[in-house]
Backbone as a printed PyTorch tensor [residue, N CA C, xyz], in Angstrom:
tensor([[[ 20.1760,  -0.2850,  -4.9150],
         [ 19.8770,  -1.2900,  -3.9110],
         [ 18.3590,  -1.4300,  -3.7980]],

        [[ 17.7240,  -2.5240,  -3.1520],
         [ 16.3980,  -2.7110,  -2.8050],
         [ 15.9880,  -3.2960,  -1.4990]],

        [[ 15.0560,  -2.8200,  -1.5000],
         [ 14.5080,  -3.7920,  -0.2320],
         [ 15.1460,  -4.7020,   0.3140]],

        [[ 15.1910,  -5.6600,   1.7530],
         [ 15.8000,  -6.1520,   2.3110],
         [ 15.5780,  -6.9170,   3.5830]],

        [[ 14.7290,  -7.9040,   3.7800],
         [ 14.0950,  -7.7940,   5.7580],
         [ 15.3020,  -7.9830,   5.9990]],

        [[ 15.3410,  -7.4080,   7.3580],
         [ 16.0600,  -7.5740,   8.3240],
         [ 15.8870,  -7.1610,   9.7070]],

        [[ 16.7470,  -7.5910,  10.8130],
         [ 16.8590,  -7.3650,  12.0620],
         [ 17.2120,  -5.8420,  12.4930]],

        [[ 16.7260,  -4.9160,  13.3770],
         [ 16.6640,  -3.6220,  13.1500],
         [ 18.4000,  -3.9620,  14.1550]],

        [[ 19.4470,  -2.8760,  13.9390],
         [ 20.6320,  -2.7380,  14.4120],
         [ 20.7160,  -1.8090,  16.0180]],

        [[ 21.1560,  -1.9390,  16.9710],
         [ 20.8700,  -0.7880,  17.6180],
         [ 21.0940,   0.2160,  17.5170]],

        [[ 22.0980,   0.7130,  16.5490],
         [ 22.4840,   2.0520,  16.1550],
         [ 20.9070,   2.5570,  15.2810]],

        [[ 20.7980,   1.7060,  14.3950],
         [ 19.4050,   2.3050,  14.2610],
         [ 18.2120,   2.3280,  14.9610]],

        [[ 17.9000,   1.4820,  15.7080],
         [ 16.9140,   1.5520,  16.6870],
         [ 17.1720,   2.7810,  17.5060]],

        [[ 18.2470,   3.6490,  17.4810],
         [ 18.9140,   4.4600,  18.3390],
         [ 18.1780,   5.9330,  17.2710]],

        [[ 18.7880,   5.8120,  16.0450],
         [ 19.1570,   6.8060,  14.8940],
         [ 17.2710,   7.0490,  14.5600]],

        [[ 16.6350,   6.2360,  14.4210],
         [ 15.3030,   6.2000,  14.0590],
         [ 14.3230,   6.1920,  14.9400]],

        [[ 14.3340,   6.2260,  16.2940],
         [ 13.6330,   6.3670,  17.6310],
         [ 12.7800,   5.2380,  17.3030]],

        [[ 12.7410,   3.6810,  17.4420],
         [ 12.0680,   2.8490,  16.9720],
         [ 11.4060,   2.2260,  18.1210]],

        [[ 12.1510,   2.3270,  19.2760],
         [ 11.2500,   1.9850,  20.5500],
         [ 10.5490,   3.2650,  21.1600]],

        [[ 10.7920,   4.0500,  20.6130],
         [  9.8040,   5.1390,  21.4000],
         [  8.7490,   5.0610,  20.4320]],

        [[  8.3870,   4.5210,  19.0270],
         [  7.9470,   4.4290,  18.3400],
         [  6.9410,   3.2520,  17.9710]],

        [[  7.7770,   2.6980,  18.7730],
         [  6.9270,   1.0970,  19.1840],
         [  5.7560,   1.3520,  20.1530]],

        [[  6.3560,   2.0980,  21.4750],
         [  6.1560,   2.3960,  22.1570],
         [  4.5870,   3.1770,  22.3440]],

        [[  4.5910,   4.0800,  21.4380],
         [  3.8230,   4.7180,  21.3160],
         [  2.7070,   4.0590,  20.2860]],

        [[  2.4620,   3.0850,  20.1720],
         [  1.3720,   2.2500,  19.2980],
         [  0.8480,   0.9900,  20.8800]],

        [[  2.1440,   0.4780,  21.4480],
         [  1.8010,  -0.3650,  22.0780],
         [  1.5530,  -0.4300,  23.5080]],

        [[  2.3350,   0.7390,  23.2840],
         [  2.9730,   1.1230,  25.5800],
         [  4.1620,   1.0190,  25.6970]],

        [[  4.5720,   1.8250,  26.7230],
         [  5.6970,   1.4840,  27.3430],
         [  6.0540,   0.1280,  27.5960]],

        [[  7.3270,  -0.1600,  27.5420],
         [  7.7670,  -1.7550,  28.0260],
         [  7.5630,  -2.6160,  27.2420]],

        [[  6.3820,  -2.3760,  26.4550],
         [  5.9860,  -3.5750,  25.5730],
         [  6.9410,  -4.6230,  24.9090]],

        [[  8.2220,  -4.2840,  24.2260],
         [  9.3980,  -4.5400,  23.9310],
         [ 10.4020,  -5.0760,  24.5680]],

        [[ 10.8120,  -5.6750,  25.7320],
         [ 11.9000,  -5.9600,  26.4270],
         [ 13.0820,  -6.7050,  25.5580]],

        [[ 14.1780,  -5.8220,  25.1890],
         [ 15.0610,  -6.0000,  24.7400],
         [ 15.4020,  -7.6730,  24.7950]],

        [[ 15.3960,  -8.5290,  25.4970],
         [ 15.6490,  -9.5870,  25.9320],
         [ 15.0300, -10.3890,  25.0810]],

        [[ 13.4900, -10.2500,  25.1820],
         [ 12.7060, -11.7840,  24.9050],
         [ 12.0800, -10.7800,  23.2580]],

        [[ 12.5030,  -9.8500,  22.5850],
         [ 12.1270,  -9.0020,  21.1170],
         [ 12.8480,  -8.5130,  20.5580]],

        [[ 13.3010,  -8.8850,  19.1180],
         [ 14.3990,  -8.0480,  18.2510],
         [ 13.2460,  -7.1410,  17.3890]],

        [[ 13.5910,  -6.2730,  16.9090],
         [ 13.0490,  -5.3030,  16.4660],
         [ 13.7090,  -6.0510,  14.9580]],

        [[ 12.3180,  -5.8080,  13.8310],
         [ 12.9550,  -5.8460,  12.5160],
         [ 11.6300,  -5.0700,  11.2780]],

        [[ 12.8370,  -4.9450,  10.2330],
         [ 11.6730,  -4.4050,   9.3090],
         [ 12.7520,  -4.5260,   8.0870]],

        [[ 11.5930,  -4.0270,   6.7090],
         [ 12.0390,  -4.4610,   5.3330],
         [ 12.5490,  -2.9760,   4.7250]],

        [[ 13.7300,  -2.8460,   4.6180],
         [ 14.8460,  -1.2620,   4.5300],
         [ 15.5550,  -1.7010,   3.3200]],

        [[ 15.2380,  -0.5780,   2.8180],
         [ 16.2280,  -0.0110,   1.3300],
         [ 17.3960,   1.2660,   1.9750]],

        [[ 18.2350,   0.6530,   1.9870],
         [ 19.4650,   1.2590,   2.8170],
         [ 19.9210,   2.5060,   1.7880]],

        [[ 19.8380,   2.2770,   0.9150],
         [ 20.5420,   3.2380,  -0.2030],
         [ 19.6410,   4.3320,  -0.2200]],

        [[ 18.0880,   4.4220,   0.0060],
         [ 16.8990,   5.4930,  -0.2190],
         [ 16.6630,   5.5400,   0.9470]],

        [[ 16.9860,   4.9350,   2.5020],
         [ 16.8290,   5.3540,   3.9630],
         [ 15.3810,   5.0620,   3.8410]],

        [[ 14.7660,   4.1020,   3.5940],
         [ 13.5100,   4.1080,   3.3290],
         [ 12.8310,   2.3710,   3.8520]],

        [[ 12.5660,   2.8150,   5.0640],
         [ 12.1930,   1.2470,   5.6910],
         [ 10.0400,   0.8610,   5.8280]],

        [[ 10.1250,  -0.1080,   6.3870],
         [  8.3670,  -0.2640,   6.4660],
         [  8.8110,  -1.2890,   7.3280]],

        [[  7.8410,  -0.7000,   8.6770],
         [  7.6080,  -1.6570,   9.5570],
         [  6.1830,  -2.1200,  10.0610]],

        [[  6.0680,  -3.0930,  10.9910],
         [  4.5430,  -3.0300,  11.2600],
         [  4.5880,  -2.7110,  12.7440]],

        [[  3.7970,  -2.2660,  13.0830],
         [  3.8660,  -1.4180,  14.3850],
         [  2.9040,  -1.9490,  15.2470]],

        [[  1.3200,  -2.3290,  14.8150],
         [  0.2720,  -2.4560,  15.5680],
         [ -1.2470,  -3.2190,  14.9570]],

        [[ -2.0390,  -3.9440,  15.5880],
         [ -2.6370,  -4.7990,  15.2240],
         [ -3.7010,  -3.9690,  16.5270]],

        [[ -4.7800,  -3.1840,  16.0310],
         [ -5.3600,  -2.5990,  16.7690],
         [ -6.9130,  -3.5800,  17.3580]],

        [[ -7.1430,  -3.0740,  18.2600],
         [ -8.2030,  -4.0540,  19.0700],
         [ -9.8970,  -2.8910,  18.8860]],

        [[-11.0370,  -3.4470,  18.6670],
         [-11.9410,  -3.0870,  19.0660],
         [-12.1230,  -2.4440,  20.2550]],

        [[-13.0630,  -1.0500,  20.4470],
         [-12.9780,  -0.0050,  21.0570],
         [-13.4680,  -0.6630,  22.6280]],

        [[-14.5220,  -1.5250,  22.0870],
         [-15.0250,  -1.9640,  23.7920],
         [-15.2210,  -3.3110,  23.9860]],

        [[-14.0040,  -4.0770,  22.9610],
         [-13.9450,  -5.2910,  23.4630],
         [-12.4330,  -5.4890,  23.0490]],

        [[-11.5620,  -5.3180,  24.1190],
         [ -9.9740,  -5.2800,  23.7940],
         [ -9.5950,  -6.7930,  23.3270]],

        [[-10.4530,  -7.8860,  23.2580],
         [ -9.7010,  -9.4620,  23.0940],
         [-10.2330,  -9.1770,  22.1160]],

        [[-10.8700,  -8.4760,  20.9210],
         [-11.4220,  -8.8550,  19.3130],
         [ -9.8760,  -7.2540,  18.2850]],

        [[ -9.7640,  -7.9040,  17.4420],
         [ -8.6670,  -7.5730,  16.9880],
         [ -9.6250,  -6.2480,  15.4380]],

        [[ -9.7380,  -5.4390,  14.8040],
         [-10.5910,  -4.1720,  13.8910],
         [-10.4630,  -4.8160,  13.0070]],

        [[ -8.9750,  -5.9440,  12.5190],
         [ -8.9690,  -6.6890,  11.3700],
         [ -7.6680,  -5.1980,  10.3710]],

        [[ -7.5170,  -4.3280,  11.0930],
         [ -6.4340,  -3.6300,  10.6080],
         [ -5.2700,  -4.1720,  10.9440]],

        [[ -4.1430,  -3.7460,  10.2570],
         [ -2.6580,  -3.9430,  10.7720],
         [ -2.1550,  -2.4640,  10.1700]],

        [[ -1.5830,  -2.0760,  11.3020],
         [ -0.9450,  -0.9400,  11.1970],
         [  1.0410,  -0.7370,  11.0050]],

        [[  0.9090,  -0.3870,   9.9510],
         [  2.7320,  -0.1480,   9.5570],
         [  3.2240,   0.9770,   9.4060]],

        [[  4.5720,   1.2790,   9.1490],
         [  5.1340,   2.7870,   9.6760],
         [  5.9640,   2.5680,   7.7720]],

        [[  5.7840,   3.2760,   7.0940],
         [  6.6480,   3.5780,   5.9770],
         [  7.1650,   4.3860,   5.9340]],

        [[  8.7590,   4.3740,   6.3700],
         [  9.4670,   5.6530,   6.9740],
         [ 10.1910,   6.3110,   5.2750]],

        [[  9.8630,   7.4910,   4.8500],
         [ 10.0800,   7.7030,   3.3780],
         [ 10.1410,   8.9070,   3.3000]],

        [[ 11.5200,   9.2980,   2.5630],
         [ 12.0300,  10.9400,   2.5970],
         [ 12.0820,  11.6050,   4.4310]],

        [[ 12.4650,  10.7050,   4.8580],
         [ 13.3640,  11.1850,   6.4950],
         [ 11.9260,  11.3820,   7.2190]],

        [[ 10.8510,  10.7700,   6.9600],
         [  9.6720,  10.8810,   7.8870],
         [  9.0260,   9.7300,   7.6410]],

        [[  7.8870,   9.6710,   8.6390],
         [  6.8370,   8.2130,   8.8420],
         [  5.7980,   8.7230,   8.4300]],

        [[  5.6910,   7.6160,   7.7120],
         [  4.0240,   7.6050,   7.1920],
         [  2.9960,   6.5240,   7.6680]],

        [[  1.9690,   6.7380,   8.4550],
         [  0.9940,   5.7240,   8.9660],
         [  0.6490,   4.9550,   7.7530]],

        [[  0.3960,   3.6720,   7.6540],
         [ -0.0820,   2.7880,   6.3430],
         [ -1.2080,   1.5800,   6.8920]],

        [[ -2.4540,   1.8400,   6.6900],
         [ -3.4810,   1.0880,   7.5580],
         [ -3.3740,   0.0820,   6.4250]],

        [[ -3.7530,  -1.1420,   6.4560],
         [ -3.6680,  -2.4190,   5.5560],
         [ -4.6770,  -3.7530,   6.6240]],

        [[ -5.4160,  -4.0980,   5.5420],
         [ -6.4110,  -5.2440,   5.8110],
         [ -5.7850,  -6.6350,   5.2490]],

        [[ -5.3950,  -7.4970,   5.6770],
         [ -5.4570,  -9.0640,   5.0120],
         [ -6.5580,  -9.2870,   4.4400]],

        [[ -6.7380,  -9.6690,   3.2210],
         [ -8.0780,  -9.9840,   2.5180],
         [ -7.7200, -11.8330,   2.5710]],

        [[ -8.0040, -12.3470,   3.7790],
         [ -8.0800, -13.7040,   3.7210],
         [ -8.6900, -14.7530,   2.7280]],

        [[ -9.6230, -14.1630,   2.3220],
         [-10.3080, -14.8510,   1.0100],
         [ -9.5770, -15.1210,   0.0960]],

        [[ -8.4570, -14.6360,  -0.4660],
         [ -8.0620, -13.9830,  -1.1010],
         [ -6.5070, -14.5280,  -1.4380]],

        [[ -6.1080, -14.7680,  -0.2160],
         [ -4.8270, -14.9360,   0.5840],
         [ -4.7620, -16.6060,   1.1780]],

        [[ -3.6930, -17.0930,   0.6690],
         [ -3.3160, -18.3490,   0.9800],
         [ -3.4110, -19.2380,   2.5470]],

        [[ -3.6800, -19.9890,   2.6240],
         [ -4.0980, -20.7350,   4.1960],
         [ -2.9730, -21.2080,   4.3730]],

        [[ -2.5370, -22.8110,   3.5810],
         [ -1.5900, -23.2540,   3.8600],
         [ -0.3360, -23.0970,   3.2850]],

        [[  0.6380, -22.9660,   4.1970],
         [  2.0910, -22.6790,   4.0700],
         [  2.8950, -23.0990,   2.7500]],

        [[  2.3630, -24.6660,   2.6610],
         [  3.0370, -25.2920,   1.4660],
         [  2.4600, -24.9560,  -0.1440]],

        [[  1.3180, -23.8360,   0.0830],
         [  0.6890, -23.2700,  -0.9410],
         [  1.9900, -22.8300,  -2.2590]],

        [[  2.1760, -23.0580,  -3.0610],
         [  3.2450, -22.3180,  -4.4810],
         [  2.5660, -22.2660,  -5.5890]],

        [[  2.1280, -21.4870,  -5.7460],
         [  2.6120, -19.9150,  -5.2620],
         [  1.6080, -19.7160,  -3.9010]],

        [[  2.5610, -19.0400,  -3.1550],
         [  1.6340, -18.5390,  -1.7120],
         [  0.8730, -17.3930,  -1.9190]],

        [[ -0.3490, -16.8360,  -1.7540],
         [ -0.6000, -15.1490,  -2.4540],
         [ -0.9520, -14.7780,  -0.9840]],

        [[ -0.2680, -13.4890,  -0.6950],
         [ -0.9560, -12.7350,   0.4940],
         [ -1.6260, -11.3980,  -0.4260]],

        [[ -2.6880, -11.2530,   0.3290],
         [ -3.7290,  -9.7600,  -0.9900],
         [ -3.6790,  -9.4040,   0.6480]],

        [[ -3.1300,  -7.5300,   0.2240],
         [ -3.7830,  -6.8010,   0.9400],
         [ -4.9510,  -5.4120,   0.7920]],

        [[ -5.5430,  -4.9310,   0.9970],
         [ -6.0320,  -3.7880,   1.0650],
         [ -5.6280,  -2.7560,   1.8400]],

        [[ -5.3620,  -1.3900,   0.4770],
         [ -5.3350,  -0.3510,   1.4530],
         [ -6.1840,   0.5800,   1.9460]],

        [[ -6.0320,   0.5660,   3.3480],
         [ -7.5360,   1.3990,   3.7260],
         [ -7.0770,   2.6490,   3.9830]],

        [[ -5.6770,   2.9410,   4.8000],
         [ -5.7930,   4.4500,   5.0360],
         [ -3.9130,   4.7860,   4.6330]],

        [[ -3.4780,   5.9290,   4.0040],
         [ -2.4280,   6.6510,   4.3370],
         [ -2.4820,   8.3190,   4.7910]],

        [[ -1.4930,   7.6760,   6.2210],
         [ -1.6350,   8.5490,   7.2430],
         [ -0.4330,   9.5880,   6.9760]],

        [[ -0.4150,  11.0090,   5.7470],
         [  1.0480,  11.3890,   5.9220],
         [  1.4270,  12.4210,   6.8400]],

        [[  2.6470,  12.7720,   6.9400],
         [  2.7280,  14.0710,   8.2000],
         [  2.4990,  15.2790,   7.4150]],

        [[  2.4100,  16.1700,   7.6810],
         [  1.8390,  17.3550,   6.7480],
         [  3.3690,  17.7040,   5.9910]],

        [[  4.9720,  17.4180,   6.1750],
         [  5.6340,  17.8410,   5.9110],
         [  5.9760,  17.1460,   4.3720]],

        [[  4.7150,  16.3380,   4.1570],
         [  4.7640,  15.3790,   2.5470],
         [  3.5230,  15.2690,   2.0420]],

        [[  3.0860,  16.4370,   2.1770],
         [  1.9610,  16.9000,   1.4660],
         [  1.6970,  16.5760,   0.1630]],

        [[  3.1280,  17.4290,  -0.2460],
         [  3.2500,  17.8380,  -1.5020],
         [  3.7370,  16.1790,  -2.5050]],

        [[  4.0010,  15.3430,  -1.5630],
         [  4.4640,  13.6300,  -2.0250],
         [  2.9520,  12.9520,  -2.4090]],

        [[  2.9870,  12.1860,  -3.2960],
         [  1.5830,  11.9580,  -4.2150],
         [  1.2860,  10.7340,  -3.7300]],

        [[ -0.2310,  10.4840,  -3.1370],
         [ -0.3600,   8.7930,  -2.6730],
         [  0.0550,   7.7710,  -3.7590]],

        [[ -0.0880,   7.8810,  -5.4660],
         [  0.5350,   7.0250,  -5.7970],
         [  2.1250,   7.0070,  -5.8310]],

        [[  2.9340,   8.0420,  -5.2660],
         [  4.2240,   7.3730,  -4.9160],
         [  4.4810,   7.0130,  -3.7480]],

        [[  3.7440,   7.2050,  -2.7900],
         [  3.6710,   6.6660,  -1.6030],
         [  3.3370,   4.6150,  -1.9960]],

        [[  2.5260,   4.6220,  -3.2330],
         [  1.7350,   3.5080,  -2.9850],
         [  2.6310,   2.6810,  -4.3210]],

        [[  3.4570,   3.3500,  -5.1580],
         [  4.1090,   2.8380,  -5.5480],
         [  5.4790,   1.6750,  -4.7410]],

        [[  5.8440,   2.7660,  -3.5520],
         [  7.1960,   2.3990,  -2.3860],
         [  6.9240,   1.4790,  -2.2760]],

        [[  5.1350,   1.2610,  -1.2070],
         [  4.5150,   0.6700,  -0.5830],
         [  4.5040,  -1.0080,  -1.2020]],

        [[  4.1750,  -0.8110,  -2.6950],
         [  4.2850,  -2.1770,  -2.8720],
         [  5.8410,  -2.8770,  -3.0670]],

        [[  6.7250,  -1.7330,  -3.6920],
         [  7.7460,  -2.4350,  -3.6120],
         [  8.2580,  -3.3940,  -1.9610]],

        [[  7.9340,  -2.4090,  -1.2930],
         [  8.1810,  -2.7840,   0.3700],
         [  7.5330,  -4.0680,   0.4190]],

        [[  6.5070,  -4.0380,   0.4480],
         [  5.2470,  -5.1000,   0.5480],
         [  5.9580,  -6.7180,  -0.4550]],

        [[  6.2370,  -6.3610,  -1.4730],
         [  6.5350,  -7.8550,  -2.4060],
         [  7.8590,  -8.2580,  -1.6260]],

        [[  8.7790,  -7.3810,  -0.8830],
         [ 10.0600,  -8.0680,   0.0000],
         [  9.4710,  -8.6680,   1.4630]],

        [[  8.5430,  -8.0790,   2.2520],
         [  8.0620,  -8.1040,   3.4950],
         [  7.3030,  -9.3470,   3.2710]],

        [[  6.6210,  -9.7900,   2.2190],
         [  5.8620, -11.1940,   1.9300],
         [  4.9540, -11.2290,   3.2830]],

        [[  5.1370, -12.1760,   4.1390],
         [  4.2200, -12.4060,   4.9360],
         [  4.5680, -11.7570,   6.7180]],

        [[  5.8040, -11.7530,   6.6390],
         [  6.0230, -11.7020,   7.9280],
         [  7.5480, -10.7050,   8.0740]],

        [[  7.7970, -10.1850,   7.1170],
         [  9.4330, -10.2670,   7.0590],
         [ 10.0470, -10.9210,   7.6650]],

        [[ 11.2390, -10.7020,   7.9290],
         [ 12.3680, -11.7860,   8.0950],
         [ 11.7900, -13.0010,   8.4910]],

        [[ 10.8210, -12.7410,   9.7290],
         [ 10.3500, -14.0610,  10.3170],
         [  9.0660, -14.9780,   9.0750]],

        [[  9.7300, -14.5210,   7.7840],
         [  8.2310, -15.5220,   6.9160],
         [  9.2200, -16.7980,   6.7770]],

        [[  8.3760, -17.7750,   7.2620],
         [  8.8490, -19.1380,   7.0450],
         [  8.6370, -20.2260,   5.4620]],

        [[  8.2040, -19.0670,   4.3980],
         [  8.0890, -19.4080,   3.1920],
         [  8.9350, -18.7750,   2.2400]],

        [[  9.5230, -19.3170,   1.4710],
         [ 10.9470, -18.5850,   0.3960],
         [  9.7860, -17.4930,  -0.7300]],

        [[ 10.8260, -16.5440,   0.0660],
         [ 10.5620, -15.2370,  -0.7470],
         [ 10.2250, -15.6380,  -2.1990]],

        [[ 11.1410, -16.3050,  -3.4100],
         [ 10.2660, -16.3150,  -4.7240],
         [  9.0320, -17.1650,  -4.4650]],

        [[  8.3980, -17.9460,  -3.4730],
         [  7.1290, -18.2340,  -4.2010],
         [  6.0360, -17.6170,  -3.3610]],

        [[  6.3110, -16.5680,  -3.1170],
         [  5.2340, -15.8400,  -2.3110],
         [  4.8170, -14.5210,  -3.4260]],

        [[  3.4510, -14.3990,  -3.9830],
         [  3.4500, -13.2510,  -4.7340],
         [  2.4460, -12.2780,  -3.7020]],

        [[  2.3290, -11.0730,  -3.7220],
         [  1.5410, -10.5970,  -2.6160],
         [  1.2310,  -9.3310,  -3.7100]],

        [[ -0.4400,  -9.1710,  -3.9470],
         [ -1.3340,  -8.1230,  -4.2410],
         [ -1.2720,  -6.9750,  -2.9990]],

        [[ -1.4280,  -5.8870,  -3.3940],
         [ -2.1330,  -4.3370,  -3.0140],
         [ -3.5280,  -4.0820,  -3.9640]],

        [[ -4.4410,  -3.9140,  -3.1650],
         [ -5.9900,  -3.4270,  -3.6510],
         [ -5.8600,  -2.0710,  -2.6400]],

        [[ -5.8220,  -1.1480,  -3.7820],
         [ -5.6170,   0.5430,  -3.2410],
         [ -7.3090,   0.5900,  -3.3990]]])
């Protein structure tokens, strides 16, 4: 099986602690079940999902955004922090672009010490597979998956 966006299930939002997880990037509450579905791009067969978690703000000016995006690459039954830059230059403006290119850069992988011994290029191997299904937005990309090609600059 491969990659896949989709809408997170509540059994898994349950099974994977995904709002305490949210939670803890954004705040409490941030999420209200009501007006936010939780989703991300999961290889069901390898338990192996990538989500994006956080879009961090400058230290002493909270309305300017670091230009990071922060994602969770959950791989071998743990999370891995995955810092990633949009290289806009780089990366397509308009929608009706075909081929669309999103380029990202990787700036940081964050692992837990219990995947030490797991090698950043297989971390960064996953990563792109994840990345060429997730295209721009997962589920919510409003451009068809084949004409979107999307670079990694490790």
């Amino acid at each position: 099986m491969a990659f896949i966006n989709e809408y997170i299930s509540e059994e898994d939002i349950e099974k994977y602690k995904i709002n305490e997880l949210m939670n803890s990037y954004q705040g409490e509450n941030k999420f209200p079940k009501k007006y936010y579905k939780h989703r991300w791009t999961i290889d069901k067969e390898r338990e192996c999902w990538f989500m994006w978690v956080d879009m961090p703000h400058e230290p002493l000016d909270h309305t300017r955004f670091t230009g990071e995006r922060i994602f969770i690459l959950h791989y071998k039954g743990k999370n891995i922090e995955i810092v990633l830059r949009k290289i806009f230059e780089e990366s397509s403006e308009v929608l009706t672009d075909n081929p669309f290119y999103v380029t990202w850069k990787l700036d940081r992988i964050n692992k837990p010490k219990e995947l030490y011994d797991v090698s950043d290029s297989e971390i960064i191997e996953i990563l792109k597979e994840a990345l060429e299904v997730y295209g721009t937005r997962g589920i919510k990309t409003s451009i068809p998956q084949e004409n979107i090609i999307v670079n990694l600059k490790v």
